[in-house]
VMD Tcl script that draws the C-alpha trace (Angstrom):
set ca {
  {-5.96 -5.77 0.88}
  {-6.83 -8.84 2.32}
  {-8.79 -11.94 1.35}
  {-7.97 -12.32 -2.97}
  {-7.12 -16.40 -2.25}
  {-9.96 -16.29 -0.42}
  {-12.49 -14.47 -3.12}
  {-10.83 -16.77 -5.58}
  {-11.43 -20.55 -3.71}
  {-15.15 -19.86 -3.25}
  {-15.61 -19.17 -7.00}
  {-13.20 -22.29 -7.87}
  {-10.57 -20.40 -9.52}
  {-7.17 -20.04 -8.79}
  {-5.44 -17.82 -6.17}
  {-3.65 -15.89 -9.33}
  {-6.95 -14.91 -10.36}
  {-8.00 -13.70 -7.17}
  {-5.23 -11.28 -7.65}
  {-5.74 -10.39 -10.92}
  {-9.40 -9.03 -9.36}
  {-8.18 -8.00 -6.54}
  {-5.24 -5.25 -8.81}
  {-8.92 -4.23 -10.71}
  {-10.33 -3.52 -7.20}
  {-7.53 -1.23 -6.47}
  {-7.62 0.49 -9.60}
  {-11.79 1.08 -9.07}
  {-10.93 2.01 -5.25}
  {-8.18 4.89 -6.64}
  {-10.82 6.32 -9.01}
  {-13.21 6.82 -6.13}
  {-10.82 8.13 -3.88}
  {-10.17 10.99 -6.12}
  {-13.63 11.50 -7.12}
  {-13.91 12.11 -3.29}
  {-10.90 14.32 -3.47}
  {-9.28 12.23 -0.64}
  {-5.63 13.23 -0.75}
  {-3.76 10.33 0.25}
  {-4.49 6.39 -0.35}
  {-1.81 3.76 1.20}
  {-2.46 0.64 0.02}
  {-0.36 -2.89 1.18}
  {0.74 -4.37 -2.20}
  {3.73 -6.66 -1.01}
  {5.02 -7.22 1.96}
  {8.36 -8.36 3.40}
  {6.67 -11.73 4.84}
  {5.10 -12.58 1.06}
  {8.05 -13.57 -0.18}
  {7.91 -17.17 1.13}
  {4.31 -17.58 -0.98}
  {4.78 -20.30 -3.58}
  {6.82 -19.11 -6.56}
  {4.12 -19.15 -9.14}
  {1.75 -16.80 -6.80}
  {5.05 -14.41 -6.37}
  {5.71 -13.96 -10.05}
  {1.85 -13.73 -11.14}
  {2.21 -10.53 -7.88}
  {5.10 -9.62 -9.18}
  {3.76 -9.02 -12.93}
  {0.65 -7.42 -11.11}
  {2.64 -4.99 -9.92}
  {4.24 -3.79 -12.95}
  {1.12 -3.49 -14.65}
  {-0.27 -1.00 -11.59}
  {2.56 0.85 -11.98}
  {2.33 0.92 -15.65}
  {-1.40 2.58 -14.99}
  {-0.12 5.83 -16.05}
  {-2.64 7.32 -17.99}
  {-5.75 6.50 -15.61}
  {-3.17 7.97 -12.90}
  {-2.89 10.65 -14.74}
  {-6.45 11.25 -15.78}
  {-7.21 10.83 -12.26}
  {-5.11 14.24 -10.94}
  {-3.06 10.98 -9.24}
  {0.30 10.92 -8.16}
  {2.38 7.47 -7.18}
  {4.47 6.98 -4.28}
  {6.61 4.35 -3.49}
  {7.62 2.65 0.19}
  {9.29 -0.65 1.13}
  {13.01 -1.95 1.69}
  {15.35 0.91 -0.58}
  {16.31 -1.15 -3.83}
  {20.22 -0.85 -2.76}
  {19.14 -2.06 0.67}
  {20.90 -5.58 1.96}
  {17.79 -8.28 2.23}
  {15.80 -5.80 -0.43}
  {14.38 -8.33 -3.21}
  {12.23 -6.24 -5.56}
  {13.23 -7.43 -8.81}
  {14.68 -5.13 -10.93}
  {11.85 -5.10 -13.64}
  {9.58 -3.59 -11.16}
  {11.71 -1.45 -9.47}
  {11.76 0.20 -13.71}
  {8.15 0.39 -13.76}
  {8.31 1.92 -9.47}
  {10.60 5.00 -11.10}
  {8.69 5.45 -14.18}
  {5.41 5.88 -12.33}
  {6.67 8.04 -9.65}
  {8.66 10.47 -12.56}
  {5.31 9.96 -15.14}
  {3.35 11.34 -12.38}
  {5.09 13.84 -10.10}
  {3.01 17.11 -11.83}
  {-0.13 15.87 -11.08}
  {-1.70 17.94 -7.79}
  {-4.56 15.15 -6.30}
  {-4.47 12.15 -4.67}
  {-1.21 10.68 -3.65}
  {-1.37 6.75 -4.16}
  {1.26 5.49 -2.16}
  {1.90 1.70 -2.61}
  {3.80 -0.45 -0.16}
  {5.99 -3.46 -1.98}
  {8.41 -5.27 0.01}
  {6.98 -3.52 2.70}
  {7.26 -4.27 6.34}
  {6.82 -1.60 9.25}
  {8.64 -3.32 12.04}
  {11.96 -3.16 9.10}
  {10.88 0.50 8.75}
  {11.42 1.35 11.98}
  {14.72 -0.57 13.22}
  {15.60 1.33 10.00}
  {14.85 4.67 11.22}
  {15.94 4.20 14.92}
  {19.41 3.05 13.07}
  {19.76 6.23 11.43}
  {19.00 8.06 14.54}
  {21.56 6.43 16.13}
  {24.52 6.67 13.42}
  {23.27 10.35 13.37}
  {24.53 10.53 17.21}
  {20.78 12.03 17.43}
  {18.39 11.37 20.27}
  {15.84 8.49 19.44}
  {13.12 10.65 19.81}
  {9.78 10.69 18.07}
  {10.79 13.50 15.90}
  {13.55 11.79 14.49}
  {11.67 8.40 13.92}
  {9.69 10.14 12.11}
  {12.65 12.33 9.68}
  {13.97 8.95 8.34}
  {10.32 6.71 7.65}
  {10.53 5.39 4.41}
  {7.87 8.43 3.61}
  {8.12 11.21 6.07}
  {5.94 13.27 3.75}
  {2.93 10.74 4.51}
  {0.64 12.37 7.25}
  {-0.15 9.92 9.94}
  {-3.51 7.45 9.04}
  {-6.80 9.03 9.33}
  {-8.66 5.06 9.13}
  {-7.56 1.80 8.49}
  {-8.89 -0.87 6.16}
  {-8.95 -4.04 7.19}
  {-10.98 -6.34 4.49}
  {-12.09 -10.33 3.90}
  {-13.13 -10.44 8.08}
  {-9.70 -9.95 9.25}
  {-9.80 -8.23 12.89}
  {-5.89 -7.96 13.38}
  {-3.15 -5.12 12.76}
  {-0.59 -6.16 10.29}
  {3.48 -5.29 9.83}
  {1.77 -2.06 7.68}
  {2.30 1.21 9.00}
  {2.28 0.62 12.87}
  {3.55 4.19 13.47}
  {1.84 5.97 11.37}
  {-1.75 4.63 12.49}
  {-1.33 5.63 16.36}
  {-4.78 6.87 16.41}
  {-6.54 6.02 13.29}
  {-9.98 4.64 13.56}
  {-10.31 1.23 11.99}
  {-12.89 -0.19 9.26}
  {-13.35 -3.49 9.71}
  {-15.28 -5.18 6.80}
  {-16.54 -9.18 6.21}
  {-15.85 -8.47 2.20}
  {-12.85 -9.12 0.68}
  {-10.61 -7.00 -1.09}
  {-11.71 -7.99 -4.59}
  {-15.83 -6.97 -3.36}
  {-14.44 -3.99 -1.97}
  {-16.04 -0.80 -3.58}
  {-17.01 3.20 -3.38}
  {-19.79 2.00 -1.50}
  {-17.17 0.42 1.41}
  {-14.71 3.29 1.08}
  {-17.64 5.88 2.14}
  {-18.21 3.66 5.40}
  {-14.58 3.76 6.03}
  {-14.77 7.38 5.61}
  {-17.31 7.88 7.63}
  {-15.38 6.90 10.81}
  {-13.25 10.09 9.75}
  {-16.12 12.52 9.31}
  {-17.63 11.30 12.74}
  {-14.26 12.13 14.33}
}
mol new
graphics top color blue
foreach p $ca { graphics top sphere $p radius 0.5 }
foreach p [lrange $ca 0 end-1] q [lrange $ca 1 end] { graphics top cylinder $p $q radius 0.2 }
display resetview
């Protein structure tokens, strides 16, 4: 979900409030989804890297985050579940505070009935620490590091692999998000950025899909 600094300097606010749009942007983007009756939406909240960010960017994230977690009732009036993936709280190097990792648990138990769409939101996320992860458990399994068993111990391995890829705000690059679960996917690359991005963008992503 790139380009919320970005969305935020050419209107001459602050980054935080390019954030603050760009958490309203997801919330619009999961109401479409499930209007569309898509059944799984990944989205890159927080990754391992954005931890370096000035401190007063991090915290205004961090209290982002607890409020889309908190979104139970439009989660819930959506048919939508939440899912969770990044560094396991008990996990040396794992920073996600332990307010949010409250509001993570509550969301995921405050939605588990619900049958659509399957939000699943990355926070101190990174795919490259996924996978040394998972080829560590292979090998302290004495199992063969084999495709199959990267895939057992993902963070997720209930996720299907990525049908398309978003990449918003004019950014042509793959990111530390989900490298081996997008082997495949088609990719939507779009000039807007993440706060501009609306039903109207999602259907061209989807389209890739449907032209498949």
């Amino acid at each position: 979900m790139d380009g919320n600094g970005r969305w935020a300097k050419r209107r001459g606010l602050p980054r935080t409030a390019g954030h603050t749009a760009g958490e309203e942007a997801l919330a619009a983007v999961v109401r479409a989804a499930a209007q569309r009756n898509i059944g799984w939406l990944t989205v890159f909240g927080f990754s391992t890297e954005n931890w370096v960010r000035p401190r007063a960017e991090v915290r205004h994230i961090l209290g982002l985050h607890r409020k889309l977690f908190g979104r139970i009732d439009e989660m819930n009036d959506n048919n939508a579940r939440i899912n969770w993936i990044g560094r396991p709280f008990d996990e040396h190097g794992a920073r996600t505070p332990v307010y949010v990792q409250r509001a993570i648990r509550k969301a995921i138990s405050d939605t588990e009935h619900n049958t659509g769409l399957v939000v699943t939101v990355a926070f101190d996320y990174g795919s490259r620490a996924e996978l040394v992860r998972a080829a560590s458990a292979c090998v302290a399994g004495a199992d063969d590091i084999d495709t199959t068993c990267i895939d057992q111990h993902l963070y997720a391995p209930q996720l299907p692999p990525v049908d398309v890829l978003v990449r918003t705000s004019g950014e042509t690059r793959i990111s530390n998000f989900l490298l081996w679960q997008i082997n495949g996917a088609s990719v939507y690359f779009t000039e807007k950025t993440w706060p501009d991005f609306d039903a109207v963008e999602l259907d061209r992503a989807l389209s890739l899909v449907a032209s498949k």
